[in-house]
PDB file of N, CA, C, O and CB in Angstrom:
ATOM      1  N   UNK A   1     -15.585 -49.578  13.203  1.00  0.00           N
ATOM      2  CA  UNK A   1     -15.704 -48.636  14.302  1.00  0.00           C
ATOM      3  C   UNK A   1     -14.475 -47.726  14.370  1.00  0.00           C
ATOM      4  O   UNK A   1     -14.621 -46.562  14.743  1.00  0.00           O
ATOM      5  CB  UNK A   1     -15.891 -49.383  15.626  1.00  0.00           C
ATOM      6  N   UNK A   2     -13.475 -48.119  14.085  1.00  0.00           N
ATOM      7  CA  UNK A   2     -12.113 -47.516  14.060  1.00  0.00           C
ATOM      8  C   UNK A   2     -12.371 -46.489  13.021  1.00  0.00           C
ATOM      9  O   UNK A   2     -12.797 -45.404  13.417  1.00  0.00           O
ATOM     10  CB  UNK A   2     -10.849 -48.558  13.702  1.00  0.00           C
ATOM     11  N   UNK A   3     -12.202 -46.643  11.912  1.00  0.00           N
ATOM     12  CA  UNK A   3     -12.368 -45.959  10.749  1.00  0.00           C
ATOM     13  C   UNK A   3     -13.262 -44.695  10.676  1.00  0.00           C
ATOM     14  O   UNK A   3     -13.018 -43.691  10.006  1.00  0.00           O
ATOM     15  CB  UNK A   3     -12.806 -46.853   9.892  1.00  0.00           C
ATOM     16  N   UNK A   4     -14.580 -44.953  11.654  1.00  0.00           N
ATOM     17  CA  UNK A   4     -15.738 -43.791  12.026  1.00  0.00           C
ATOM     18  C   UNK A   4     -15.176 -43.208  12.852  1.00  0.00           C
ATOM     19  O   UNK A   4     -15.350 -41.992  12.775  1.00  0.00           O
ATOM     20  CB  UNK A   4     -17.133 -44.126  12.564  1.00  0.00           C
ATOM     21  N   UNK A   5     -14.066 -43.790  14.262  1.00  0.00           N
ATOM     22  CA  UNK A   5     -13.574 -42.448  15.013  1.00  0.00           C
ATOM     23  C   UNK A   5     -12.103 -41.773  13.739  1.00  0.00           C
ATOM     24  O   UNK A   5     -12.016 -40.710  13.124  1.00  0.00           O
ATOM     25  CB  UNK A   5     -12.798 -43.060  17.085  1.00  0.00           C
ATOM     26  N   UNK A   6     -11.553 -42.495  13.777  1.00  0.00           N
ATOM     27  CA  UNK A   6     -10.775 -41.286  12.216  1.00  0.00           C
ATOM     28  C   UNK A   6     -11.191 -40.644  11.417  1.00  0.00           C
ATOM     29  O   UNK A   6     -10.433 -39.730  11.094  1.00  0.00           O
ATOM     30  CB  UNK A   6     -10.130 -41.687  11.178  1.00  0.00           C
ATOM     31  N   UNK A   7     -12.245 -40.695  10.825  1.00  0.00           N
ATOM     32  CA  UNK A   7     -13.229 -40.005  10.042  1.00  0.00           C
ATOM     33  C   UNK A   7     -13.312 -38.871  10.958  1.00  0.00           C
ATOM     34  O   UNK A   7     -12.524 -37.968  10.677  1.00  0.00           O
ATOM     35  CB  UNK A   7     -14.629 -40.789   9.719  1.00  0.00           C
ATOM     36  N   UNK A   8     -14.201 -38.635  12.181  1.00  0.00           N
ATOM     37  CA  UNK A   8     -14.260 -38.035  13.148  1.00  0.00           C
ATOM     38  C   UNK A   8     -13.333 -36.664  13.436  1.00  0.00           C
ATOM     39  O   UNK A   8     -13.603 -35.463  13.405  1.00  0.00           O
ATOM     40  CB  UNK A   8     -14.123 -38.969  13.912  1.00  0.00           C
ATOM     41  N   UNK A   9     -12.082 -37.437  13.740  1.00  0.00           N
ATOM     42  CA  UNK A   9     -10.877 -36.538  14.072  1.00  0.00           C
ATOM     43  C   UNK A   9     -10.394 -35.978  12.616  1.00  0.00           C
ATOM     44  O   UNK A   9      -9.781 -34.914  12.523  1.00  0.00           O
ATOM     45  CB  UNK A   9      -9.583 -37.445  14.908  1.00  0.00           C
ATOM     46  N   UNK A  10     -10.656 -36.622  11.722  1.00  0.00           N
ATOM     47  CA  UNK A  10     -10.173 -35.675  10.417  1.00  0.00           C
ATOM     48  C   UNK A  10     -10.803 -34.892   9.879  1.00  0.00           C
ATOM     49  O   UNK A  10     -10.464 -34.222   8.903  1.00  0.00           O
ATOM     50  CB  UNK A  10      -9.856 -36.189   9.399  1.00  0.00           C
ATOM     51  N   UNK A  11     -12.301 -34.868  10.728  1.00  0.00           N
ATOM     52  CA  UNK A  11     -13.091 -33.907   9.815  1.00  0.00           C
ATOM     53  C   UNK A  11     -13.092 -32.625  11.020  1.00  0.00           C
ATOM     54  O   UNK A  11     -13.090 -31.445  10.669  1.00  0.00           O
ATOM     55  CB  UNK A  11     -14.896 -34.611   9.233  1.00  0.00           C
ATOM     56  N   UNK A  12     -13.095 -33.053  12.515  1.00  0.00           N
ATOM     57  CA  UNK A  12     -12.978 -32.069  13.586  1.00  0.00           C
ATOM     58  C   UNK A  12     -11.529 -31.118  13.474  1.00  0.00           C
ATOM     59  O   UNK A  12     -11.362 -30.029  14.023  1.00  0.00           O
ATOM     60  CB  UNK A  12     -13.037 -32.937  15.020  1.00  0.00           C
ATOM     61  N   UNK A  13     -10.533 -31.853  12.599  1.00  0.00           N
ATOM     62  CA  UNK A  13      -9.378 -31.086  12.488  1.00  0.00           C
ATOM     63  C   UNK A  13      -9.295 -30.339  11.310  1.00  0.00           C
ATOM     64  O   UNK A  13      -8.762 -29.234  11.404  1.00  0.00           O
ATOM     65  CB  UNK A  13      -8.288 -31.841  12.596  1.00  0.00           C
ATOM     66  N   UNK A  14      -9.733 -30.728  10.156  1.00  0.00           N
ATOM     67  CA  UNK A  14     -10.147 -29.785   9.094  1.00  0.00           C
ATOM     68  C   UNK A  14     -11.256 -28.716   9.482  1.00  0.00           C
ATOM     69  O   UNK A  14     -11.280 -27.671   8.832  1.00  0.00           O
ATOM     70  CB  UNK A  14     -10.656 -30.606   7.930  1.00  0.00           C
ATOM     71  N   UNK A  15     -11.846 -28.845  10.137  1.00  0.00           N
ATOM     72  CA  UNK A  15     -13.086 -27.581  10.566  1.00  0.00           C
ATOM     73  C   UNK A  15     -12.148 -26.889  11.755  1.00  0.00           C
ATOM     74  O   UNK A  15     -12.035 -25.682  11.536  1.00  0.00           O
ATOM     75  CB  UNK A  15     -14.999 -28.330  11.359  1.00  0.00           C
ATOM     76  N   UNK A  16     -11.629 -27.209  12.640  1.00  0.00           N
ATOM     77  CA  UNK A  16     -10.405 -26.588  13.421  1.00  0.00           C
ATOM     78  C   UNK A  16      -9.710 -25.461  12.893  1.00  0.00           C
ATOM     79  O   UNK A  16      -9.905 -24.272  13.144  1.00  0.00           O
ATOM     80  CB  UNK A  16      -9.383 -27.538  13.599  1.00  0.00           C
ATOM     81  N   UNK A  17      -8.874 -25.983  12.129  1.00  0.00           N
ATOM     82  CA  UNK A  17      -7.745 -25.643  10.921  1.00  0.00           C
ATOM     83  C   UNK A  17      -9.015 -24.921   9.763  1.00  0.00           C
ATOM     84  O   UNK A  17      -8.562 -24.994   8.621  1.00  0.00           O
ATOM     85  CB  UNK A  17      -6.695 -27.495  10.134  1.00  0.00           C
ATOM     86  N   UNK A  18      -9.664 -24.623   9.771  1.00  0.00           N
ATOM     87  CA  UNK A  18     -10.275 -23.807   8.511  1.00  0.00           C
ATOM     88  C   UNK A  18     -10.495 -22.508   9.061  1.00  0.00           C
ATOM     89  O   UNK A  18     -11.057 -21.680   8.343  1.00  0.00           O
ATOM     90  CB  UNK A  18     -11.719 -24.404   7.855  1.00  0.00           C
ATOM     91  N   UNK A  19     -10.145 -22.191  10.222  1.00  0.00           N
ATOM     92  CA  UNK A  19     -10.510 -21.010  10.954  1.00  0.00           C
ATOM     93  C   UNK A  19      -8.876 -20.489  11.061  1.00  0.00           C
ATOM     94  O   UNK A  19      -8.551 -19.522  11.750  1.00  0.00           O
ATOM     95  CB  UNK A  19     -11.453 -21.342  12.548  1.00  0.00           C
ATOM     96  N   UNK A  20      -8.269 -20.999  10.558  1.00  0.00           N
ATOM     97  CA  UNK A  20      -6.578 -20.935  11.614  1.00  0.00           C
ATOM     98  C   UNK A  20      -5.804 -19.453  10.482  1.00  0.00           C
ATOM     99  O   UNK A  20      -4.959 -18.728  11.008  1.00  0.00           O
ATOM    100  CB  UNK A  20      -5.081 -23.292  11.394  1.00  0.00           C
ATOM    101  N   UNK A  21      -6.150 -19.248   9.276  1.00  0.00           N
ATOM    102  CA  UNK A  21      -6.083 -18.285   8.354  1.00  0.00           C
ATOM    103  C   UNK A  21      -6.754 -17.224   8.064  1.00  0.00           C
ATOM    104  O   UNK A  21      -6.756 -16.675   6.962  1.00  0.00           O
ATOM    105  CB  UNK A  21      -6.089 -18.684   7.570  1.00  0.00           C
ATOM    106  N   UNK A  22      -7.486 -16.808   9.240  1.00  0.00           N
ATOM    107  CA  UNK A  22      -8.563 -15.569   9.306  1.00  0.00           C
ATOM    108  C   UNK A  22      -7.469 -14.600   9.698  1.00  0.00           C
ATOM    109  O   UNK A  22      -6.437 -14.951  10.270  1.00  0.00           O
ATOM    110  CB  UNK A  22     -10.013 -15.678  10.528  1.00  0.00           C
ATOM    111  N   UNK A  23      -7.718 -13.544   9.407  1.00  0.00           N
ATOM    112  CA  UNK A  23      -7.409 -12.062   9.107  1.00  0.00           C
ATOM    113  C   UNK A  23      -5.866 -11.850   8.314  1.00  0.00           C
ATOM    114  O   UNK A  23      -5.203 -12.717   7.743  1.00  0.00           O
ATOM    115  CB  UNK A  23      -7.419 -11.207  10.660  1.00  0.00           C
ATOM    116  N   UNK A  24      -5.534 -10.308   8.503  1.00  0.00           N
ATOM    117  CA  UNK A  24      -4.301  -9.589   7.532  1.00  0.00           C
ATOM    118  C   UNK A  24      -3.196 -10.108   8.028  1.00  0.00           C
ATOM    119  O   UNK A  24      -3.183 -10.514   9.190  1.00  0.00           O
ATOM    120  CB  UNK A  24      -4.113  -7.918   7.548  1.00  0.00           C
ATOM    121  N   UNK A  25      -2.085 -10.175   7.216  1.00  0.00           N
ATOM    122  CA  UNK A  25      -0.650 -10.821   7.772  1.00  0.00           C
ATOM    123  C   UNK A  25       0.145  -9.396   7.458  1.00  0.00           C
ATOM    124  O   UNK A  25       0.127  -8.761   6.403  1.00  0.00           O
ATOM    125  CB  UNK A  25       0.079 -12.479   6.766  1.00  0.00           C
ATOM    126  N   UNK A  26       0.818  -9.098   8.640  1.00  0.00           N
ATOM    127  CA  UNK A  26       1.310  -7.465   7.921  1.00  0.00           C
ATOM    128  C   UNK A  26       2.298  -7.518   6.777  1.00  0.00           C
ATOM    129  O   UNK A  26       3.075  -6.612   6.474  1.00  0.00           O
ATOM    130  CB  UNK A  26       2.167  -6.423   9.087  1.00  0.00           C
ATOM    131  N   UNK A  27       2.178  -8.659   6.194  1.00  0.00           N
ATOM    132  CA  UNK A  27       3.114  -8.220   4.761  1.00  0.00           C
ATOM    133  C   UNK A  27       2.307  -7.938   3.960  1.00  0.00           C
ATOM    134  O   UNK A  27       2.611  -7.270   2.972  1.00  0.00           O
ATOM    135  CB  UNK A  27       4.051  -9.234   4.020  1.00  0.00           C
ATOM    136  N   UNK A  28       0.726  -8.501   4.249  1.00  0.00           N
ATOM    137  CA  UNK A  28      -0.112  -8.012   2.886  1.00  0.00           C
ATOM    138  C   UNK A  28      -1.033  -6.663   3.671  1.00  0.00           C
ATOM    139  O   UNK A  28      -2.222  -6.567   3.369  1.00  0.00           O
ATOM    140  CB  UNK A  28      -1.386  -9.578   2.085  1.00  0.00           C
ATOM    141  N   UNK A  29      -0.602  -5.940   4.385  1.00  0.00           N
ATOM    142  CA  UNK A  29      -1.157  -4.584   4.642  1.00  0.00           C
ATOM    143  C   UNK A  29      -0.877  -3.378   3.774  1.00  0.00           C
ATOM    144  O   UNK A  29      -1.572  -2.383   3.572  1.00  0.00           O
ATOM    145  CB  UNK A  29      -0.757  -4.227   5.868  1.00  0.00           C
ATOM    146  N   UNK A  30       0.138  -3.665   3.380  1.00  0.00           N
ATOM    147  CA  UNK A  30       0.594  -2.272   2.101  1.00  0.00           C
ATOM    148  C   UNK A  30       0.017  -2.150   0.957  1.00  0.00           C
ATOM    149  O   UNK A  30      -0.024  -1.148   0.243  1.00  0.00           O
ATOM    150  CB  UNK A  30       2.001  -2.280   1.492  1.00  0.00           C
ATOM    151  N   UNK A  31      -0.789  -3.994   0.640  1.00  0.00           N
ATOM    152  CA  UNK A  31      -1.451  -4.100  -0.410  1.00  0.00           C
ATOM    153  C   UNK A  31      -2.734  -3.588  -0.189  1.00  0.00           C
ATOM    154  O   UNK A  31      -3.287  -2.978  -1.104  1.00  0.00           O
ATOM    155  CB  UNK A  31      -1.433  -5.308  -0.850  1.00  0.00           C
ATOM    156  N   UNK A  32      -3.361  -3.766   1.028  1.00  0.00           N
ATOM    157  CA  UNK A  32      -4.599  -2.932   1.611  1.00  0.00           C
ATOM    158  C   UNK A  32      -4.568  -1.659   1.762  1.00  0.00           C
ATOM    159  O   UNK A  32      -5.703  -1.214   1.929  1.00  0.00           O
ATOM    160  CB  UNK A  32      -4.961  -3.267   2.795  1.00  0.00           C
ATOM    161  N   UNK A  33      -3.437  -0.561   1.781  1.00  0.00           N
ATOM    162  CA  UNK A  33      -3.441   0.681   2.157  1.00  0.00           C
ATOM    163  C   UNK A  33      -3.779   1.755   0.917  1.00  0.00           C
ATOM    164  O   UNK A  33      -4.086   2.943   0.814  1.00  0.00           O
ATOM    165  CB  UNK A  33      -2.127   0.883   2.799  1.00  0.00           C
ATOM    166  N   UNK A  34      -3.482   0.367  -0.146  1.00  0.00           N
ATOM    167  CA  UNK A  34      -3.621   1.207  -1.657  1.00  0.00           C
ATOM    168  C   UNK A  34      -4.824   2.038  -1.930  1.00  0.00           C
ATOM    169  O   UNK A  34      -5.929   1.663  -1.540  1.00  0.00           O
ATOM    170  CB  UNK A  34      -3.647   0.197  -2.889  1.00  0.00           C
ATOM    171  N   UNK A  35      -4.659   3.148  -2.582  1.00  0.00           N
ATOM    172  CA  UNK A  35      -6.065   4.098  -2.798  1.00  0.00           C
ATOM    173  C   UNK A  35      -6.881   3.136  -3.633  1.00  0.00           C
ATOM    174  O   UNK A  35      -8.008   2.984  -3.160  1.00  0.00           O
ATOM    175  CB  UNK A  35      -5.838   5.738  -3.708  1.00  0.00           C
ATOM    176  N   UNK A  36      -6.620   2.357  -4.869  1.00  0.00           N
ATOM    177  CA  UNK A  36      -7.570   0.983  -5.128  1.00  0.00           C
ATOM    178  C   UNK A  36      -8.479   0.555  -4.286  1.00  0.00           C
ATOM    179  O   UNK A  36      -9.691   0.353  -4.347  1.00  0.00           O
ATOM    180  CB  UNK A  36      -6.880  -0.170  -5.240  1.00  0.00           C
ATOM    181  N   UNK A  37      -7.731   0.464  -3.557  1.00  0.00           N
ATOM    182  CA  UNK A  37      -8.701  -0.953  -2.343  1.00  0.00           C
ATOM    183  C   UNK A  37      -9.751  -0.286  -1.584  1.00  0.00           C
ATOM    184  O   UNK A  37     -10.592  -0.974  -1.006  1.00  0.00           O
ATOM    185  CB  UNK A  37      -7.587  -1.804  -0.818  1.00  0.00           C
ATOM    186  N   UNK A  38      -9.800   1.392  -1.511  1.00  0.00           N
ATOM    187  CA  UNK A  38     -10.723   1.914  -0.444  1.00  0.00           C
ATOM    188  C   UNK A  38     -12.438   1.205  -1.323  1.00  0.00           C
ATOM    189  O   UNK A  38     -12.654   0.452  -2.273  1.00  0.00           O
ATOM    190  CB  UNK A  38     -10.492   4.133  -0.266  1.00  0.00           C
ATOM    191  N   UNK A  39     -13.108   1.795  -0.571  1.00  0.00           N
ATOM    192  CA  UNK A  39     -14.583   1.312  -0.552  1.00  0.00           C
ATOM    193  C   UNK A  39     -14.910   2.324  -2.266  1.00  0.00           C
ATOM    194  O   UNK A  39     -15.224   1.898  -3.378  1.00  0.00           O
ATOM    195  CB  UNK A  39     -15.715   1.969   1.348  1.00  0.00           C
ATOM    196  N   UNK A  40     -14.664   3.696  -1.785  1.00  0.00           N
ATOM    197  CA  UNK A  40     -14.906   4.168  -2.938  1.00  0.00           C
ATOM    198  C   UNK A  40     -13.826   4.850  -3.577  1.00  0.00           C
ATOM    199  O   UNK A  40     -13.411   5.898  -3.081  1.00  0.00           O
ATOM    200  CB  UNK A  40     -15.910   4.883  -2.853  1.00  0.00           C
ATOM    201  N   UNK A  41     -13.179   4.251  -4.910  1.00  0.00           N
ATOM    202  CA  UNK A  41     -11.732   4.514  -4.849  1.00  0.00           C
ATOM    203  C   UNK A  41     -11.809   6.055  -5.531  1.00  0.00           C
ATOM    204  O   UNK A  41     -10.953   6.893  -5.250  1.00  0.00           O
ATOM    205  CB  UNK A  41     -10.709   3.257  -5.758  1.00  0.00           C
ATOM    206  N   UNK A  42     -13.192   6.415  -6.681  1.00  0.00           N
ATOM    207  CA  UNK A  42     -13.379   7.331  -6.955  1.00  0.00           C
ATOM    208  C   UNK A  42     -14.011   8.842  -6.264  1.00  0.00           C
ATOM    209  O   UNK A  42     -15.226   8.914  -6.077  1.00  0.00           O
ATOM    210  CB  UNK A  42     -13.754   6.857  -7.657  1.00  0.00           C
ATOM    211  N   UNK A  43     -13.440   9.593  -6.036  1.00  0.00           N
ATOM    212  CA  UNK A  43     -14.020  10.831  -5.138  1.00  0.00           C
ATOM    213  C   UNK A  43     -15.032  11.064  -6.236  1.00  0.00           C
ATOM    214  O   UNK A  43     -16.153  11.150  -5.735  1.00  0.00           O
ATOM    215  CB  UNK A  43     -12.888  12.309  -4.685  1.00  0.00           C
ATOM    216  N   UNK A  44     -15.043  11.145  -7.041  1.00  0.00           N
ATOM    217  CA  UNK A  44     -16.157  12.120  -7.954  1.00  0.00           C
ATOM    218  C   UNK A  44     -17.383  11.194  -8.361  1.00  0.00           C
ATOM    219  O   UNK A  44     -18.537  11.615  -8.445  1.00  0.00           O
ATOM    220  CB  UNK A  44     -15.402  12.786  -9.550  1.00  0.00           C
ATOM    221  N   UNK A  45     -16.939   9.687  -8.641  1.00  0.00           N
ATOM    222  CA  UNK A  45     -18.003   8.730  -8.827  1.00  0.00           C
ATOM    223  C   UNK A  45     -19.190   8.772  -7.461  1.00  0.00           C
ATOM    224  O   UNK A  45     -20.415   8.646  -7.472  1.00  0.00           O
ATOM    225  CB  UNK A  45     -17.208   7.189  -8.982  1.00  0.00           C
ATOM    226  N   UNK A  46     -18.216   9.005  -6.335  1.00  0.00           N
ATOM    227  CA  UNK A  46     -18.966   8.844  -4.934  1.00  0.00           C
ATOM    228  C   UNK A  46     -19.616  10.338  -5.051  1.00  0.00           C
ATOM    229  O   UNK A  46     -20.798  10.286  -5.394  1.00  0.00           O
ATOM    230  CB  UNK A  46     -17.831   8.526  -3.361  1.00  0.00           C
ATOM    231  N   UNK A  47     -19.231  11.344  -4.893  1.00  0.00           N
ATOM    232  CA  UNK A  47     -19.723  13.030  -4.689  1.00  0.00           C
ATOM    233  C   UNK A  47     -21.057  12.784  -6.032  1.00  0.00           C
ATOM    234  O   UNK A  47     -21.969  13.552  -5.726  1.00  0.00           O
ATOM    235  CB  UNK A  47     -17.991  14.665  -5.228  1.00  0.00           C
ATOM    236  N   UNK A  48     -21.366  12.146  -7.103  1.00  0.00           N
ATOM    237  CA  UNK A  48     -21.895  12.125  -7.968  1.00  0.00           C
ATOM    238  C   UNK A  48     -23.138  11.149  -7.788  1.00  0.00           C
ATOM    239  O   UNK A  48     -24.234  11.495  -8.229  1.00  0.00           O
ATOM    240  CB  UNK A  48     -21.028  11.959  -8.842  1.00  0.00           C
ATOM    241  N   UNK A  49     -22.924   9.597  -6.964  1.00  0.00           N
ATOM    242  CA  UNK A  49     -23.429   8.797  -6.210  1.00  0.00           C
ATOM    243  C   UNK A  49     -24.283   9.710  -5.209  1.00  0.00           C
ATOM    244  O   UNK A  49     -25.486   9.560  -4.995  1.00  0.00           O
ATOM    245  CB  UNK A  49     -22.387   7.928  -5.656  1.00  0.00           C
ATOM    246  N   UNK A  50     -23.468  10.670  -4.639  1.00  0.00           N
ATOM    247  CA  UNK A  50     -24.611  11.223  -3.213  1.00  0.00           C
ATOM    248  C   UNK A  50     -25.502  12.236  -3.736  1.00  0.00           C
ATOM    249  O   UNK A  50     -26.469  12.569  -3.052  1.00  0.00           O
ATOM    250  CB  UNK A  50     -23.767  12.080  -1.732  1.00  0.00           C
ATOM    251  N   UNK A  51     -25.195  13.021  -5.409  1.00  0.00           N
ATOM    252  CA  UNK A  51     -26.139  13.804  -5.671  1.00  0.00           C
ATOM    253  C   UNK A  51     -27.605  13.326  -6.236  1.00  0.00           C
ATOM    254  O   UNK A  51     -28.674  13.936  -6.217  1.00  0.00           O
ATOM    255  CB  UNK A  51     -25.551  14.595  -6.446  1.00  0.00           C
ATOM    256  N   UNK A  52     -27.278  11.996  -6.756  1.00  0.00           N
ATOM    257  CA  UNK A  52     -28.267  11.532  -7.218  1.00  0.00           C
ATOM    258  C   UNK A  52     -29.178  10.774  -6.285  1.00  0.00           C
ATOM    259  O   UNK A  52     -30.291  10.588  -6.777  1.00  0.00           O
ATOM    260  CB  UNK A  52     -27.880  10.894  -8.176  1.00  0.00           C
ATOM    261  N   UNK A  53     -28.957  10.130  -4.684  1.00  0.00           N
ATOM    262  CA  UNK A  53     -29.165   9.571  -3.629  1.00  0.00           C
ATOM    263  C   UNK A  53     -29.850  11.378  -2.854  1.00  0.00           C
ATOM    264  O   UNK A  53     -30.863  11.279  -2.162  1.00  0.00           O
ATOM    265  CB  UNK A  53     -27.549   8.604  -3.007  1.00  0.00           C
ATOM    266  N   UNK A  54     -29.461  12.302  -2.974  1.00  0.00           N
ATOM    267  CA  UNK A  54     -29.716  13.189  -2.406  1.00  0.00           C
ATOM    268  C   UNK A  54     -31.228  13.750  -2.635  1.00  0.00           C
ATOM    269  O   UNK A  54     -32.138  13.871  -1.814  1.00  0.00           O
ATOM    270  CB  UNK A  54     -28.739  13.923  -2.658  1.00  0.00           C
ATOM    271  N   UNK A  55     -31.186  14.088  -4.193  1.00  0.00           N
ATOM    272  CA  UNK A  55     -31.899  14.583  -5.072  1.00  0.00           C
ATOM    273  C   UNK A  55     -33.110  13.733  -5.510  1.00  0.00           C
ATOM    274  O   UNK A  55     -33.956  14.113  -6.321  1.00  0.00           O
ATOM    275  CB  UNK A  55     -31.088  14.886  -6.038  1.00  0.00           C
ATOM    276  N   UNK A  56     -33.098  12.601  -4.914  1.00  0.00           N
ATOM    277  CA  UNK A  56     -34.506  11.798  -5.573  1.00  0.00           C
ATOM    278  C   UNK A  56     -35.606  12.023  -5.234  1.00  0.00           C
ATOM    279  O   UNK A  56     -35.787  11.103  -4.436  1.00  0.00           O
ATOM    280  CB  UNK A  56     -34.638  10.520  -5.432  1.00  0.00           C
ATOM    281  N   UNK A  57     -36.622  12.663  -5.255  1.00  0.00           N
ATOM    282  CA  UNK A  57     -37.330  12.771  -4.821  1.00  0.00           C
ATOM    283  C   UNK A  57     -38.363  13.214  -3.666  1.00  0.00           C
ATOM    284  O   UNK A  57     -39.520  12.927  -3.358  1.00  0.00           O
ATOM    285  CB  UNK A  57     -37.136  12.377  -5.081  1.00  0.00           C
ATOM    286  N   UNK A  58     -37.337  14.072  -3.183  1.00  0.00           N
ATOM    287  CA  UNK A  58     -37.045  15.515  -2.403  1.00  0.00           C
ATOM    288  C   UNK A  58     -36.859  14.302  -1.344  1.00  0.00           C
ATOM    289  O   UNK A  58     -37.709  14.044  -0.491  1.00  0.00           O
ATOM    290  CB  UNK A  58     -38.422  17.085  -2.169  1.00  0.00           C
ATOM    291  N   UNK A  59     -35.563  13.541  -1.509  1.00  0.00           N
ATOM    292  CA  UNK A  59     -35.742  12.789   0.280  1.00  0.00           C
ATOM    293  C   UNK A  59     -34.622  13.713   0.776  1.00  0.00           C
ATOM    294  O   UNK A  59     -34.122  14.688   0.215  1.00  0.00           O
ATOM    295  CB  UNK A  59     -35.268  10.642   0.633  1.00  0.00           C
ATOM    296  N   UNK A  60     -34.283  13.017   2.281  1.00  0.00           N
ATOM    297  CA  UNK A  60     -33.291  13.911   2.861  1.00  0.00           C
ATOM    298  C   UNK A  60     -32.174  12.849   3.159  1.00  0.00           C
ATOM    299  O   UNK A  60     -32.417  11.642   3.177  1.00  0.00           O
ATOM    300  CB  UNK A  60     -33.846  14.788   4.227  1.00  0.00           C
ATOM    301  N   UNK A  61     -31.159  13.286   3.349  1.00  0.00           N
ATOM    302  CA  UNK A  61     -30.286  12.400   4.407  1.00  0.00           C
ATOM    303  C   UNK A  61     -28.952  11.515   3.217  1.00  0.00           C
ATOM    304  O   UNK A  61     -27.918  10.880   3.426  1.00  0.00           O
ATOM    305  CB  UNK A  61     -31.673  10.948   5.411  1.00  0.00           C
ATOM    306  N   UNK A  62     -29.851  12.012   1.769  1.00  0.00           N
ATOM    307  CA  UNK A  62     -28.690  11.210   0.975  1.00  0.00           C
ATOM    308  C   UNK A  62     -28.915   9.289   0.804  1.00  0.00           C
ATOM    309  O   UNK A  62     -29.916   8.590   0.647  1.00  0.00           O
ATOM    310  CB  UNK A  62     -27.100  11.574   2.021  1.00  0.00           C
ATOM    311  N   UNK A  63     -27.888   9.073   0.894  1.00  0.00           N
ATOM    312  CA  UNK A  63     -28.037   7.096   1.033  1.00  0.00           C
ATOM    313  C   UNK A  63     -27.909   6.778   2.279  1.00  0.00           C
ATOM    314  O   UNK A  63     -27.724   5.587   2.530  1.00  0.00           O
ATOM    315  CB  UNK A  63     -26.782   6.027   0.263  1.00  0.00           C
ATOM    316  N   UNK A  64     -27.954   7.460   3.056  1.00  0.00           N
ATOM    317  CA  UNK A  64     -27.909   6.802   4.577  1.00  0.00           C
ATOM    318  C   UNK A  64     -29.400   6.386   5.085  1.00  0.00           C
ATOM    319  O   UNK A  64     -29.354   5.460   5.894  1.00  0.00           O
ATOM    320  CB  UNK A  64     -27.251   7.986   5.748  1.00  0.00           C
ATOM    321  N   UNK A  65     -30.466   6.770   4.850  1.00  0.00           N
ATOM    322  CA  UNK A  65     -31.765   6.749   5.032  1.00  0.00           C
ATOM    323  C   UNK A  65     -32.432   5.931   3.913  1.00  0.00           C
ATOM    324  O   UNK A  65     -32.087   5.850   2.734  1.00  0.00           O
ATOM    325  CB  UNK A  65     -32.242   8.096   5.131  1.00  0.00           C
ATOM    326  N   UNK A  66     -33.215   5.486   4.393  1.00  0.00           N
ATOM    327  CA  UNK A  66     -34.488   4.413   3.612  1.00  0.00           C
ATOM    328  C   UNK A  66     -35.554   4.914   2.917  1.00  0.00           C
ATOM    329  O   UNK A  66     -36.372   5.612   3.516  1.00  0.00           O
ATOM    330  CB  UNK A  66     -35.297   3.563   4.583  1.00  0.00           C
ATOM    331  N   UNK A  67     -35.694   4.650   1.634  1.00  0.00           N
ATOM    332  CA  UNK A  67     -37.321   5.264   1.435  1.00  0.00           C
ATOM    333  C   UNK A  67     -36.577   6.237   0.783  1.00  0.00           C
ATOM    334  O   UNK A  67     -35.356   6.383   0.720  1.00  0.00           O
ATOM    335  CB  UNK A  67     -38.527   5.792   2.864  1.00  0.00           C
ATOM    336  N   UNK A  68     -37.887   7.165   0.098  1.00  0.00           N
ATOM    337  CA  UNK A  68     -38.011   7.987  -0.423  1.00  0.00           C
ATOM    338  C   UNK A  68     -38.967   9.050  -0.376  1.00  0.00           C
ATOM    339  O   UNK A  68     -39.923   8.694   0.312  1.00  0.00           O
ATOM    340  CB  UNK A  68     -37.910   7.585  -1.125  1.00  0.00           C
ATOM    341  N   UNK A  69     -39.100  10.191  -0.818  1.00  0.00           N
ATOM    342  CA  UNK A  69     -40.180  10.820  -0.177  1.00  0.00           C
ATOM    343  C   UNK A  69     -41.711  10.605  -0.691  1.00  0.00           C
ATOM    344  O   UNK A  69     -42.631  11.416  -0.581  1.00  0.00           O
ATOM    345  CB  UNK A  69     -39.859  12.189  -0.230  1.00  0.00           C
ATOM    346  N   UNK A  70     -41.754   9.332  -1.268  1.00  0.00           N
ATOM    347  CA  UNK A  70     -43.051   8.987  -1.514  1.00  0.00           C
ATOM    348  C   UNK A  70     -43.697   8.470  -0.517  1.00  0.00           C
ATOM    349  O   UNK A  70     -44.902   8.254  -0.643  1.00  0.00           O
ATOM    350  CB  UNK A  70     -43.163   8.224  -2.454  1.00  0.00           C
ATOM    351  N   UNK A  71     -42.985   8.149   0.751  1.00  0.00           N
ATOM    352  CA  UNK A  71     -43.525   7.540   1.862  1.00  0.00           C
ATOM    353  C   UNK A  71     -43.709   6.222   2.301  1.00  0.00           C
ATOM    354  O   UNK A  71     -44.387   5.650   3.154  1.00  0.00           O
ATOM    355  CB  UNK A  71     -44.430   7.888   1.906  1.00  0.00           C
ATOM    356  N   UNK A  72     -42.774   5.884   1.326  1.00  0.00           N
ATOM    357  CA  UNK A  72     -42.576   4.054   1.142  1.00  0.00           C
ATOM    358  C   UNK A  72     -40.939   4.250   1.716  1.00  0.00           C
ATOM    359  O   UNK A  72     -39.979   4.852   1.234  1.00  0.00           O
ATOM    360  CB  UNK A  72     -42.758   3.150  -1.042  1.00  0.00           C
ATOM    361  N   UNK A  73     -41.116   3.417   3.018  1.00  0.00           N
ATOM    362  CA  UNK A  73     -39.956   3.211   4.154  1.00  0.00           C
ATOM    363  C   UNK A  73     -39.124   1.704   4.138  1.00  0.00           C
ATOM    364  O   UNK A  73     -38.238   1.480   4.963  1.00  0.00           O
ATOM    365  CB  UNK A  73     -40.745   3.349   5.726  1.00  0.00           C
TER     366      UNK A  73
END
């Protein structure tokens, strides 16, 4: 019975403590600010991405919108 409440508390303190390292520490923010790290690090890969998202099939709106203009949503 002993052993099942320690079990208990060591597993309630590891699930505790597994949350305790969530988010940025500002020493590693400079490593995040890098032009690398953005979403799209390439301007021309992305401007090239929206012509082809633009142009499919006479839709509108680019990649922000669903579907295509075949009418499948």
């Amino acid at each position: 019975m002993k052993i099942k409440k320690y079990f208990w508390y060591f597993l309630l303190t590891l699930t505790v403590s597994g949350c305790s390292s969530l988010g940025v520490q500002p020493w590693e923010r400079n490593l995040l600010a890098k032009k690398e790290m953005l979403l799209n690090a390439s301007l021309i890969d992305s401007s090239l991405d929206d012509h082809i998202y633009f142009s499919k099939e006479s839709s509108s709106g680019g990649k922000s919108f669903a579907g295509g203009g075949c009418g499948c949503n």
